[in-house]
C-alpha positions in Angstrom: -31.6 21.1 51.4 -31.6 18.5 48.3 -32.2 20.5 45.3 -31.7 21.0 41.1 -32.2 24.0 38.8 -34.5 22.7 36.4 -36.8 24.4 33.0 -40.0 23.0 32.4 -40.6 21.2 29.1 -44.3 20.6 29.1 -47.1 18.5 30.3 -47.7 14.8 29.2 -49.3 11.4 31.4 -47.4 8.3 31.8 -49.7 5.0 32.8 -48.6 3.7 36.4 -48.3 0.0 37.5 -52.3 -0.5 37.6 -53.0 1.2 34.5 -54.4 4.8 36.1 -53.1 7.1 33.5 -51.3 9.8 35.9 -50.5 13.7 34.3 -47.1 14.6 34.8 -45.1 18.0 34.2 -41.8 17.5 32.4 -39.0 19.0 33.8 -35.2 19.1 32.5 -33.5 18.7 35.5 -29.5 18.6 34.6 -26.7 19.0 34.3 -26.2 20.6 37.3 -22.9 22.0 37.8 -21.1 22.8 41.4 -20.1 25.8 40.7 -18.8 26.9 44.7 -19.2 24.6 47.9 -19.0 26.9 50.8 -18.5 26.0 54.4 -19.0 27.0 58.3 -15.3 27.6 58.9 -14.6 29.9 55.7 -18.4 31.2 55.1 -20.3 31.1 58.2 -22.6 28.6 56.6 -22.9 25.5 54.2 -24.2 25.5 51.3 -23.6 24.4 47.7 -23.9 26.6 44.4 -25.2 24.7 41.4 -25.2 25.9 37.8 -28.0 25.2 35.2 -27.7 25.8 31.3 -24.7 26.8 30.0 -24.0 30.1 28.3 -20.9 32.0 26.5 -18.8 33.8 28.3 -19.2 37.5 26.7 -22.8 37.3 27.7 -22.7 37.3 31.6 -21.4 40.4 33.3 -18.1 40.6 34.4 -18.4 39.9 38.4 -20.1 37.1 37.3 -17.3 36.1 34.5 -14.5 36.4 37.5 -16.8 34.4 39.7 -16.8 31.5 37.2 -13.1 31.6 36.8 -12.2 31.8 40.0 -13.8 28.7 40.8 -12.7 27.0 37.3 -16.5 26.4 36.4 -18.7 26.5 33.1 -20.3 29.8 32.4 -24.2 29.1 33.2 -27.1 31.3 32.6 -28.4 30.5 35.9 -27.2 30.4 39.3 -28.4 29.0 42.4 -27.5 28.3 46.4 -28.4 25.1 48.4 -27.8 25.4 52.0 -27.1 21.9 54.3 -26.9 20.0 50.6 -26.4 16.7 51.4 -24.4 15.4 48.8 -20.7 15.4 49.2 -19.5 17.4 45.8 -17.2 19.5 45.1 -16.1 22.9 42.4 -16.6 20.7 38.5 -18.8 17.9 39.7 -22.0 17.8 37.8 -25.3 16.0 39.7 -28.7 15.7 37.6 -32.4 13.9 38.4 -30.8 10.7 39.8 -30.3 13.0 43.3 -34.1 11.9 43.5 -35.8 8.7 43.1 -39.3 7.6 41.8 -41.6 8.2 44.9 -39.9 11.2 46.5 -41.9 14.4 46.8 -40.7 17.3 46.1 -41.2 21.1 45.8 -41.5 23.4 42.6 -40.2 27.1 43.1 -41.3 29.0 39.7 -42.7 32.2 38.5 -47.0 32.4 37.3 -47.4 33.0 34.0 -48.1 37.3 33.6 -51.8 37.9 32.8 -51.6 41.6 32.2 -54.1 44.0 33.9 -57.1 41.8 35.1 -60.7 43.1 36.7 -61.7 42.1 40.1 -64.0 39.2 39.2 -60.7 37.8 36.8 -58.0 38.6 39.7 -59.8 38.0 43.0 -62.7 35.6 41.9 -65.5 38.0 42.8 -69.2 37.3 42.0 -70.0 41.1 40.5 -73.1 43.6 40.1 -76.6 42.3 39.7 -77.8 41.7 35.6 -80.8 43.1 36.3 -83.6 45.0 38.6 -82.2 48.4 37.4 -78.8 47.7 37.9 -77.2 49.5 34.9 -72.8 49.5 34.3 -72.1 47.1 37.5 -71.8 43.6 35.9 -68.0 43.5 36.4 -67.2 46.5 39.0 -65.9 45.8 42.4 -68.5 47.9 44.4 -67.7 50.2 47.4 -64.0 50.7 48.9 -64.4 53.9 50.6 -65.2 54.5 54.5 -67.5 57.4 54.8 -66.2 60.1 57.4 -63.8 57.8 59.4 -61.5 57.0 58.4 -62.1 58.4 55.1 -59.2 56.3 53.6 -59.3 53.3 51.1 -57.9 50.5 53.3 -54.7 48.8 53.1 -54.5 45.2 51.3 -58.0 46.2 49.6 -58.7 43.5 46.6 -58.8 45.8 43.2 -58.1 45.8 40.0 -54.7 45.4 38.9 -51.5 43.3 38.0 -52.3 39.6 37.8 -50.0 36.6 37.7 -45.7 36.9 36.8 -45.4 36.2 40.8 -43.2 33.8 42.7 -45.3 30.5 43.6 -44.0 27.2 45.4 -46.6 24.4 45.0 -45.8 21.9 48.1 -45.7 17.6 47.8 -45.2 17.1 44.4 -44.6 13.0 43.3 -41.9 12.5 41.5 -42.6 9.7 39.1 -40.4 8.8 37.1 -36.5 9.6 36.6 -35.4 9.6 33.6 -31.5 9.8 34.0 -30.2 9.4 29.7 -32.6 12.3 29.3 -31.7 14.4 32.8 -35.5 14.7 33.2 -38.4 14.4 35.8 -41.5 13.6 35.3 -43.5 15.0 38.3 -47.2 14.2 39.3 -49.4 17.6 39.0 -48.8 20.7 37.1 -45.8 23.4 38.0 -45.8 27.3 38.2 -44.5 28.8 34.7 -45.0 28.9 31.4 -43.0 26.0 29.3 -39.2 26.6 28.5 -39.1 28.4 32.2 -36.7 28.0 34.7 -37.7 26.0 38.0 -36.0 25.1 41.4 -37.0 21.4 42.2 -36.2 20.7 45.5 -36.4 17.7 48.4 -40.3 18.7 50.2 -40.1 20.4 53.7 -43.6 19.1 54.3 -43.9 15.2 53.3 -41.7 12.2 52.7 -42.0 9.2 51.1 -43.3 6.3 53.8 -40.5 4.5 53.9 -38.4 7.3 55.1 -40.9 8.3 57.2 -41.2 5.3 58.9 -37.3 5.0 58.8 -37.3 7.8 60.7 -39.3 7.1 63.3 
């Protein structure tokens, strides 16, 4: 699978070729750097390793300090695996956002921004109590969850009150727009999971492709 490690910059709108002003999420999308190709014969699989953001060395952990120097690669504060990548790299090459082209669609991979401890009409979108006709305390309350005598039990899965948000999301068929390679960014059609200056996997979409390649493939 065709993929980058990427952080999200922020949101902007770029005009396309008839003037329709499109809003885009900004997304620094290299360098990538190949940390560790591994293959069927050695591994069992393929699969690529890239890098993303380089860090010092005496901040990573020491299995991950060996893993870096055994494969003669830059430090990075992220990691991540690619199986069946497409590209022919190798250990010290370095790929960025010109692995995709304006028109692809793609996937995002990132984590919802945390919301803290949220109600049930915040979390799960619930209408709440009545304002009125004697109803006194249930504006915001989720009502009933218990089952009388059988099975006496609060069900499993039962929408409540709780943690919202800081979960892993993937948001499907994504547009890339534009590449911008002097600035190893992408400008992607429609908003991303995470909070800005959050790390993103951008990868090729399992779902959609763009027409020509579908009718390519046909």
């Amino acid at each position: 699978m065709l993929g980058l490690i990427g952080k999200k910059l922020g949101h902007s709108r770029v005009y396309n070729d008839q003037g329709e002003a499109v809003p885009v999420t900004v997304v620094l999308a290299g360098p990538n750097r190949v940390v560790q190709r591994k293959t069927e014969e050695k591994d069992g699989y393929n699969s690529v390793q890239l890098g993303f953001d380089d860090q010092k060395e005496q901040r990573v952990t020491k299995p991950l300090a060996g893993h870096f120097k055994k494969h003669g690669a830059q430090v990075t504060k992220r990691l991540r695996e690619f199986r069946d990548f497409p590209l022919d790299v190798k250990p010290g090459d370095v790929v960025g956002p010109t692995v995709f082209t304006q028109g692809d669609f793609v996937d995002a991979i990132g984590v919802t921004k945390g919301r803290g401890f949220e109600g049930v009409m915040k979390r799960h979108n619930f209408r709440g109590g009545d304002a009125s006709h004697g109803a006194k305390g249930w504006k915001r309350r989720p009502g009933a969850i218990g089952q009388r005598l059988f099975p006496g039990t609060v069900m499993r899965g039962m929408k409540m009150p709780g943690h919202m948000g800081q979960v892993r999301r993937t948001v499907q068929n994504l547009e890339v727009v534009r590449v911008l390679e002097q600035d190893n960014v992408l400008l992607i059609k429609g908003s991303i999971p995470g909070a800005e200056g959050d790390y993103v996997i951008i990868r090729a979409a399992k779902k959609k492709q763009k027409p020509a390649a579908a009718a390519a493939k046909k």
